[in-house]
C-alpha positions as CSV (number, residue, x, y, z in Angstrom):
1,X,41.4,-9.6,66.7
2,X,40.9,-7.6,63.6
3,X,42.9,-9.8,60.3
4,X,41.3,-8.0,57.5
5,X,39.7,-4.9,56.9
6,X,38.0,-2.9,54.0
7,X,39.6,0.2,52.5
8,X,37.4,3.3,52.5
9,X,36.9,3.5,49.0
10,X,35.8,7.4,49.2
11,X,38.9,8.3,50.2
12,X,41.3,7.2,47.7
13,X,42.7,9.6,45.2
14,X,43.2,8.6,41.4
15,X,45.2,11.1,39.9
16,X,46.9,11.1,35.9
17,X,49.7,12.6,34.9
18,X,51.5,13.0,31.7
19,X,55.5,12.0,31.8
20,X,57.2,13.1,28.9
21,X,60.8,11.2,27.8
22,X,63.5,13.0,25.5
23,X,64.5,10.1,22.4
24,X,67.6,10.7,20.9
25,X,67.7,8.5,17.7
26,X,70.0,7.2,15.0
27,X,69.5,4.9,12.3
28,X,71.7,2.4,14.3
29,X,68.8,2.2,17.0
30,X,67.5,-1.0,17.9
31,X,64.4,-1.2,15.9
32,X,64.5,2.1,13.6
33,X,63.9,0.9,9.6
34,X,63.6,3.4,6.8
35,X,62.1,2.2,3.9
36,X,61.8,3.9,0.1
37,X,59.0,3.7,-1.4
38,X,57.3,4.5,-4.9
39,X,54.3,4.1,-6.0
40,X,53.8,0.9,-8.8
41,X,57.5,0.0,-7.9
42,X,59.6,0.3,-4.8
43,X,57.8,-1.6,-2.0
44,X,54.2,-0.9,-3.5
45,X,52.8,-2.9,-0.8
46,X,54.2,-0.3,1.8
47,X,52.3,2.8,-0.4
48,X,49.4,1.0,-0.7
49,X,49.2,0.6,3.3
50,X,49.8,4.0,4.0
51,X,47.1,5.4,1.2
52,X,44.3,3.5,2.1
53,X,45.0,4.4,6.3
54,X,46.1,7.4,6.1
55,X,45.7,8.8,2.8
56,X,42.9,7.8,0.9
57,X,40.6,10.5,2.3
58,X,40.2,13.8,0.4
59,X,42.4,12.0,-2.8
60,X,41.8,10.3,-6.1
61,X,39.7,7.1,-4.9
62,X,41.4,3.8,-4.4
63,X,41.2,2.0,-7.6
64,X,38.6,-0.7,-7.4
65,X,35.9,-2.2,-9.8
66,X,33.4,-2.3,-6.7
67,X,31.5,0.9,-5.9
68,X,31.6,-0.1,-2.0
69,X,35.0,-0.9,-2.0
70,X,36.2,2.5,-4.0
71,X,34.2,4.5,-1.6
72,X,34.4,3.2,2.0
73,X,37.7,4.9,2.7
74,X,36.7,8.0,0.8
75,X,35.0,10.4,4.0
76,X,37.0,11.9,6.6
77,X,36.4,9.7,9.2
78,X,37.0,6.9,7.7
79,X,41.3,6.9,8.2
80,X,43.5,7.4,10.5
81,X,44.9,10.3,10.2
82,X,44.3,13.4,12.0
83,X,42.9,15.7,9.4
84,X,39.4,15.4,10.3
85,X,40.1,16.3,14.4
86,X,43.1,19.4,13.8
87,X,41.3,20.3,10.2
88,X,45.5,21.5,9.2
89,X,47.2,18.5,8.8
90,X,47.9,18.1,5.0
91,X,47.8,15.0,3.2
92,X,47.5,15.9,-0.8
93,X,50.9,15.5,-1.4
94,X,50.9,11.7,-1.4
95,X,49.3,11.1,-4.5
96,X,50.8,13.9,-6.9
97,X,54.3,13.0,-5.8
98,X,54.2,8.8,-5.8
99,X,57.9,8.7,-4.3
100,X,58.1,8.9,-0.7
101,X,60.0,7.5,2.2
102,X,59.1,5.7,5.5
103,X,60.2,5.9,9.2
104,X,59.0,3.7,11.5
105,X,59.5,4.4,15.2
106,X,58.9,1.3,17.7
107,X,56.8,2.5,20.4
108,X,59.0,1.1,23.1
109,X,60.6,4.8,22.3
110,X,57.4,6.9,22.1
111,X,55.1,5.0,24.5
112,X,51.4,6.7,23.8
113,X,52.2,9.1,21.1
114,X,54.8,11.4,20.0
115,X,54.4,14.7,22.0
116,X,53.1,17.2,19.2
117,X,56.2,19.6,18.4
118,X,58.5,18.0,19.8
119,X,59.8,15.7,16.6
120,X,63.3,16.7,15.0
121,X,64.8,14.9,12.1
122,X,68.4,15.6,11.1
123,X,70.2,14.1,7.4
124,X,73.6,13.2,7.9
125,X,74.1,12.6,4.5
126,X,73.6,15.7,2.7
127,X,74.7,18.9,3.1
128,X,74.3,22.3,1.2
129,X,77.6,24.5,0.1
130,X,77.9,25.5,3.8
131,X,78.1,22.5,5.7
132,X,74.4,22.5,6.5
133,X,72.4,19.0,7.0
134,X,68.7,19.1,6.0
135,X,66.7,19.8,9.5
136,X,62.9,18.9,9.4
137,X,60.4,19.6,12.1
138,X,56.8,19.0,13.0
139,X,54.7,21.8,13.1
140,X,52.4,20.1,16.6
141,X,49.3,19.1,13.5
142,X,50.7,16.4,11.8
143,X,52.8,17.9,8.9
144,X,56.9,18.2,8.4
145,X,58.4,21.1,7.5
146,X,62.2,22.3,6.4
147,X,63.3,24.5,8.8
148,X,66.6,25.5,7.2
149,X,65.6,24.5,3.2
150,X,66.9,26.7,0.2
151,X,63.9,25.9,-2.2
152,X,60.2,27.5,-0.9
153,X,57.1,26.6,-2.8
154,X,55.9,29.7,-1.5
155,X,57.0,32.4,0.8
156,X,54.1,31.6,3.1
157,X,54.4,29.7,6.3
158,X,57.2,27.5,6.6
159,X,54.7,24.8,7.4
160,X,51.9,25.1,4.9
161,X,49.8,23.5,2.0
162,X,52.7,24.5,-0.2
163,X,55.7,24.1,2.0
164,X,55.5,20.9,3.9
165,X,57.5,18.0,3.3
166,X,55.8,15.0,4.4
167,X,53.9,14.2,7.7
168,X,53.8,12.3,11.1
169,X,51.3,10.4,12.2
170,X,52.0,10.6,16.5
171,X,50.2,7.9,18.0
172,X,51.7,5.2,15.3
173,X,55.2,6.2,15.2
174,X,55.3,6.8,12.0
175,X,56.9,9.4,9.6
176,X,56.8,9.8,5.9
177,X,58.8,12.3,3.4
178,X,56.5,12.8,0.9
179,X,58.3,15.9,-1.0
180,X,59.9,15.2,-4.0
181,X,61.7,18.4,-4.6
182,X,64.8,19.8,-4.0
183,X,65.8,20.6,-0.4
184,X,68.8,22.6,-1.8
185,X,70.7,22.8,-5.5
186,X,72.0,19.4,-4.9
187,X,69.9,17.6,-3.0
188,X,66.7,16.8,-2.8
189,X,63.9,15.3,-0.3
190,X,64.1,11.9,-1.9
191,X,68.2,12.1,-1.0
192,X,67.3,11.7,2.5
193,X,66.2,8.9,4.9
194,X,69.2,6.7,5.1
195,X,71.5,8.2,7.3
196,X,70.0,10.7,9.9
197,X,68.9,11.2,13.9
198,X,65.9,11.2,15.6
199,X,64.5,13.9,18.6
200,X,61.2,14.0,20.1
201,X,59.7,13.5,23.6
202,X,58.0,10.5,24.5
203,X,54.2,10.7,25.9
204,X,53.4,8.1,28.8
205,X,50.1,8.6,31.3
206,X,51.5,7.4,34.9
207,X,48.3,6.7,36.7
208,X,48.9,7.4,40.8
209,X,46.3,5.6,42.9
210,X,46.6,7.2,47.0
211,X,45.0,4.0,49.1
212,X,44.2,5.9,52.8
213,X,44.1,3.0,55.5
214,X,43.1,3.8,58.9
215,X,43.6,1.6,62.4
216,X,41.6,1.8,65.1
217,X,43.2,1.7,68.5
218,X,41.6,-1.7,69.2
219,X,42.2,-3.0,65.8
220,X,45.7,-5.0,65.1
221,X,47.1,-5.5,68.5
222,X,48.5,-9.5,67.8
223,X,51.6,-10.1,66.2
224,X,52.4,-12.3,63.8
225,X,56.2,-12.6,64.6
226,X,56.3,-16.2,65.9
227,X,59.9,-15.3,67.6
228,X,57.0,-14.1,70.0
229,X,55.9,-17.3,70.6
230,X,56.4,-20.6,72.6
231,X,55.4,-24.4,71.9
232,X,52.5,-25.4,74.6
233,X,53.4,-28.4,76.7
234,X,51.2,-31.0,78.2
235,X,48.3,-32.7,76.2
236,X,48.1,-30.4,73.5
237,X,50.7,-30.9,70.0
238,X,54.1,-29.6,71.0
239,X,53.7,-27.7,67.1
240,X,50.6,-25.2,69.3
241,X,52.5,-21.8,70.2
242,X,51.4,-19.0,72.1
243,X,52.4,-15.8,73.0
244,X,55.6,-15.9,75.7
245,X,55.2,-14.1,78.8
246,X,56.9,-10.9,78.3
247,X,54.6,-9.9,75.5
248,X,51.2,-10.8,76.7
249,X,51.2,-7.7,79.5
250,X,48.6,-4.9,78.7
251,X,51.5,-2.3,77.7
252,X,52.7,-4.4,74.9
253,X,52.1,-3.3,71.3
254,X,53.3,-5.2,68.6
255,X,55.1,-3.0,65.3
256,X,54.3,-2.3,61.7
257,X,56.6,-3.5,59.1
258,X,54.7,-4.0,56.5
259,X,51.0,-3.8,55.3
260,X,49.4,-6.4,52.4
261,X,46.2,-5.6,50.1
262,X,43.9,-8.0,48.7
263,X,41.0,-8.5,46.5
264,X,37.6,-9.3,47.1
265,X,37.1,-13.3,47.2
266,X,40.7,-14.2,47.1
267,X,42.3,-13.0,51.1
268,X,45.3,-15.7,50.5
269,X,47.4,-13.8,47.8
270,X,48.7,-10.1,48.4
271,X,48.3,-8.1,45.0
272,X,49.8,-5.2,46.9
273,X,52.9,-5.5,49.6
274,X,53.5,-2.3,50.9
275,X,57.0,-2.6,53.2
276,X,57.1,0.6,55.3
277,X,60.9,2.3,55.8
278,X,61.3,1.4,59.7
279,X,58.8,-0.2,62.1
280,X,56.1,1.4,63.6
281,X,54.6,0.8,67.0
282,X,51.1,0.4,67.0
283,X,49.6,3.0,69.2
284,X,46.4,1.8,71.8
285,X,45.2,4.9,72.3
286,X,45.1,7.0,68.8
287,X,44.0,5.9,65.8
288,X,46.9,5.6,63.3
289,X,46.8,7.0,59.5
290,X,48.7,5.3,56.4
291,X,48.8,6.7,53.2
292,X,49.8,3.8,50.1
293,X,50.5,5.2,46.9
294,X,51.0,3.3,44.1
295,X,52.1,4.2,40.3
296,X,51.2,2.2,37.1
């Protein structure tokens, strides 16, 4: 009577796969806070966050009487943003324009990351002559752009060293404004932030694990349905069951409802209870295939 057996470990399949999840946003959204910020003012301890993380690197040092601490966040490497891996996101901005403002995005919306040029934000606020709310995009390396703005530093790129607004950082959920000039003739990028919408698609790795069991034709022919079975009389305790007589004949095969996995050391608790659709007859004569697959 086989009870346990060990899975062929060369023949299950690990695959990844990337699931992406559309986020429509408002400022109402559970968990969404915008927060204005300038420097030596308006939540200082906010700017002072964001410049030594993100950006201290490539900028006027952080102010400190000790050499060590003035320098350790001054190499590329040594913040989080993503200038040093994409070499285009854009971070001088920050310090010549002191006034910025803060999105932060929990990551029960974005999951992993942000999926690069996917993010959308819409003002609600402000409009131009024509109706027109502010619409800023990220350009897939880390910087916002205007996508509809009247003022241009420059007539390069839309999303450039001159033109962009402020930048994203994907994997932290966060998004900062950090253009201080004038979106159109009456309003500006320090107008916006406190009434607007959020899009962007969420980035989650599903991880698929394919578990391949095979049975043997002499392998798993007892039941475990005690409806099967009767109480022994005589000498032995009325509580010992066996098998009745209609199911102990050689053509009897018991069914497959279900089929449990378990760890090495521990063959008492399940940590996997695959039920299967219908029942299935175990066959005596051909070795029978399941295939368990299991997301995470």
């Amino acid at each position: 009577m086989f009870v346990y057996k060990d899975i062929n470990k060369t023949s299950t399949v690990v695959q990844q796969n990337l699931l992406n999840y559309t986020q429509n946003l408002t400022t109402a959204s559970n968990g969404i806070q915008s927060h204005k910020i300038v420097s030596g003012s308006i939540s200082q301890s906010y700017w002072n966050s964001l410049n030594v993380l993100f950006y201290t690197s490539g900028s006027p040092l952080y102010g400190s009487t000790n050499t060590f601490e003035s320098n350790k966040f001054a190499k590329a490497y040594s913040n989080l943003s993503i200038q040093q891996k994409a070499g285009k996101q854009f971070l001088t901005k920050y310090h010549g324009y002191p006034s910025s403002s803060l999105i932060t995005i929990p990551s029960t919306y974005y999951g992993e990351r942000i999926k690069k040029g996917s993010f959308t934000f819409t003002d609600l606020n402000s409009s131009d002559n024509n109706s027109n709310n502010p619409i800023i995009k990220d350009d897939g390396k880390g910087n916002l752009y205007s996508t509809n703005a009247h003022h241009s530093q420059s007539t390069a790129n839309a999303s450039s060293s001159d033109n962009y607004v402020g930048n994203i950082f994907y994997d932290k959920g966060l998004v900062v404004l950090t253009e201080t000039g004038s979106w159109s003739g009456s309003v500006d990028y320090s107008d916006l932030g406190t009434n607007y919408t959020l899009k962007f698609d969420s980035v989650n790795t599903i991880t698929t694990y394919e578990y391949t069991l095979t049975i043997q034709p002499n392998e798993y022919n007892h039941s475990m349905n005690y409806t099967l079975r009767t109480p022994i009389s005589g000498s032995l305790k009325e509580s010992t069951t066996t098998l009745s007589a209609p199911f102990t004949g050689s053509e009897f095969s018991p069914y497959i409802t279900g089929i449990n996995l378990y760890q090495d050391g521990d063959l008492i608790t399940p940590i996997i209870c695959a039920k299967l659709p219908k029942p299935i007859k175990k066959s005596k004569k051909i070795a029978t295939t399941f295939k368990i697959k299991l997301d995470l």
